[in-house]
N, C-alpha and C positions, 0 to 999 in steps of 0.2 A: 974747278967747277963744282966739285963736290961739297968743298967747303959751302960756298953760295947754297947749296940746296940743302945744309943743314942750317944755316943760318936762318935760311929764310923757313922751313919746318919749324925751329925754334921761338921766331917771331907769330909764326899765326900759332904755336901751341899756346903761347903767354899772353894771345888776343882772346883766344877761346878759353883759358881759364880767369882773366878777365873778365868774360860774361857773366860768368855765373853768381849771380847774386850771393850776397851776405848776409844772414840775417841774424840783427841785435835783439836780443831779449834781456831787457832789465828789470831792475830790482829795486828800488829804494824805500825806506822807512824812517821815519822821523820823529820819535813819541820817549818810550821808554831809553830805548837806544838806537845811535843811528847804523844803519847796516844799507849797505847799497851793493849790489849785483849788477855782473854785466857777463853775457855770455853771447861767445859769436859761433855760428854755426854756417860754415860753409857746404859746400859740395852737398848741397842735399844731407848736411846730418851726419856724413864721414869725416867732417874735421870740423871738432868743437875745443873751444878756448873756454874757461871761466875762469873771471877774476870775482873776486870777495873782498870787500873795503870794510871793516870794523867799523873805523872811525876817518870817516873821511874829512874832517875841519885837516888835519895833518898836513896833507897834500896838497891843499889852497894855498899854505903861508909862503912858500916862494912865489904865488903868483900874485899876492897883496904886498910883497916887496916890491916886485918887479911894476906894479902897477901905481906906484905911489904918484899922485896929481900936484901938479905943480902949480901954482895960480900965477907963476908971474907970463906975462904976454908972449916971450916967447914961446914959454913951456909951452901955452894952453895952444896956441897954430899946432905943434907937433902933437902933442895929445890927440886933437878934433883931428889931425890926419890920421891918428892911430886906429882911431873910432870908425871913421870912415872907410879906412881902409877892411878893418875887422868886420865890419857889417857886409860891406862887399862879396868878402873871403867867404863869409855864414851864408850870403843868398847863394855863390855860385855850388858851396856845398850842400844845402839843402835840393838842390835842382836834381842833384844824384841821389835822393833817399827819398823812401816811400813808406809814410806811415800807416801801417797795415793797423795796432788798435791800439789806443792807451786807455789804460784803467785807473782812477785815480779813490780817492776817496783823503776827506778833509775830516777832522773832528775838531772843532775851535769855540773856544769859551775861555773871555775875556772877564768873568770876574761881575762883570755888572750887565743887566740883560738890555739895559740901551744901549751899551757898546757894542756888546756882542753880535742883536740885530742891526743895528750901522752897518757893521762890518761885514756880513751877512746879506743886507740890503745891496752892496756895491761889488759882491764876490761872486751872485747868482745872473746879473746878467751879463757880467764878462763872460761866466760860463756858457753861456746860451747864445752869444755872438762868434766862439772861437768855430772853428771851422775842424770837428772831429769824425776822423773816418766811421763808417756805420757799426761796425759792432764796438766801438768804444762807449765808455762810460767814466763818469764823471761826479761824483754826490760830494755834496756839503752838508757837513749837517753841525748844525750850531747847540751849543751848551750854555742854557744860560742861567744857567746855577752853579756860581764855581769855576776856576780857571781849570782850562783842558787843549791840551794841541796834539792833536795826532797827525800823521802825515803820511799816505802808500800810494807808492805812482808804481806802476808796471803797465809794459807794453811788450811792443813788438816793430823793428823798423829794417828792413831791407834798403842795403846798399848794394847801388850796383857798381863795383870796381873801376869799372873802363869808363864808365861815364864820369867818374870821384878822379881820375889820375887826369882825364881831358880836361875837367873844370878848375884842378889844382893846377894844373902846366900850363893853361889859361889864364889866370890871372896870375903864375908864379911873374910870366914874362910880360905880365902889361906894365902900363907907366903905373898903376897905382899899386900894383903888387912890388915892384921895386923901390915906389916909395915907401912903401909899408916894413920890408926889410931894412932900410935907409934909418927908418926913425927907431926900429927894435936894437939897431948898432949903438947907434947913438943913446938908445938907453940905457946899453950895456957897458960903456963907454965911462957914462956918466956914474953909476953905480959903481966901476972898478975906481974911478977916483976917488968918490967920497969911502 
């Protein structure tokens, strides 16, 4: 009987450390050189992680292996499941994250000033349609004398845990989650033979 009542103390302590939000603070930059930060700060600020990425193209190339598109008819059914499935996996985890503010800022100049305003022209009201929490900020500002691309997104994003392991063990066991591991086999599969 004892056992039972630590078991059960150990399940609600791992519900209520659970609760307690996560919060992501990042970093990226894209100009001179690229540098990209990620810091997670649990329990109110007593357990913080930072990672630091130099060069992050590095850490992409197994996933531009693993991703490689196949055109022939079968491929492209398993692919559009891949996709489908992935998008799925991305809304039920967005449902557990809460964007508290992102900061961005664009420097871009293309060399010739009718490109650069095009470019400019089609970048200002995507910005003004996205849906950004109130103290975020967002500036473009265009160069049109001379090629220039700068790039700094920083924010702020809380996850909350128990809501992130419900919406992953939710679609881990649905039918599209299964088929979504199904077709990453079968990629694996296929990759170990060639």
């Amino acid at each position: 009987m004892l056992a039972l009542y630590i078991i059960g103390a150990l399940i609600v302590l791992i519900l209520l450390l659970l609760s307690i939000p996560v919060d992501f603070l990042f970093y990226s930059s894209i100009g001179e050189g690229k540098v990209a930060e990620l810091r997670a700060v649990w329990l109110y600020g007593l357990v913080k992680k930072r990672l630091r990425l130099k060069n992050t193209g590095q850490y992409f190339q197994g996933a531009r292996k693993m991703f490689r598109w196949h055109w022939h008819p079968r491929h492209i059914i398993g692919n559009l499941r891949i996709m489908t499935g992935l998008l799925s996996l991305l809304s039920r985890v967005r449902r557990s994250m809460r964007v508290q503010k992102i900061n961005g800022f664009l420097k871009l100049g293309l060399g010739n000033p009718l490109t650069t305003g095009t470019a400019f022209m089609y970048l200002q009201p995507i910005m003004t349609i996205l849906s950004l929490p109130e103290p975020s900020d967002f500036r473009i500002e265009p160069v049109f004398i001379g090629f220039a691309f700068e790039f700094k997104l920083d924010g702020k994003i809380r996850v909350l845990p128990l809501l992130l392991v419900w919406n992953l063990g939710a679609f881990a066991f649905s039918k599209q989650g299964r088929r979504l591991i199904r077709e990453f086999r079968r990629l694996r599969r296929e990759q170990r033979q060639n």
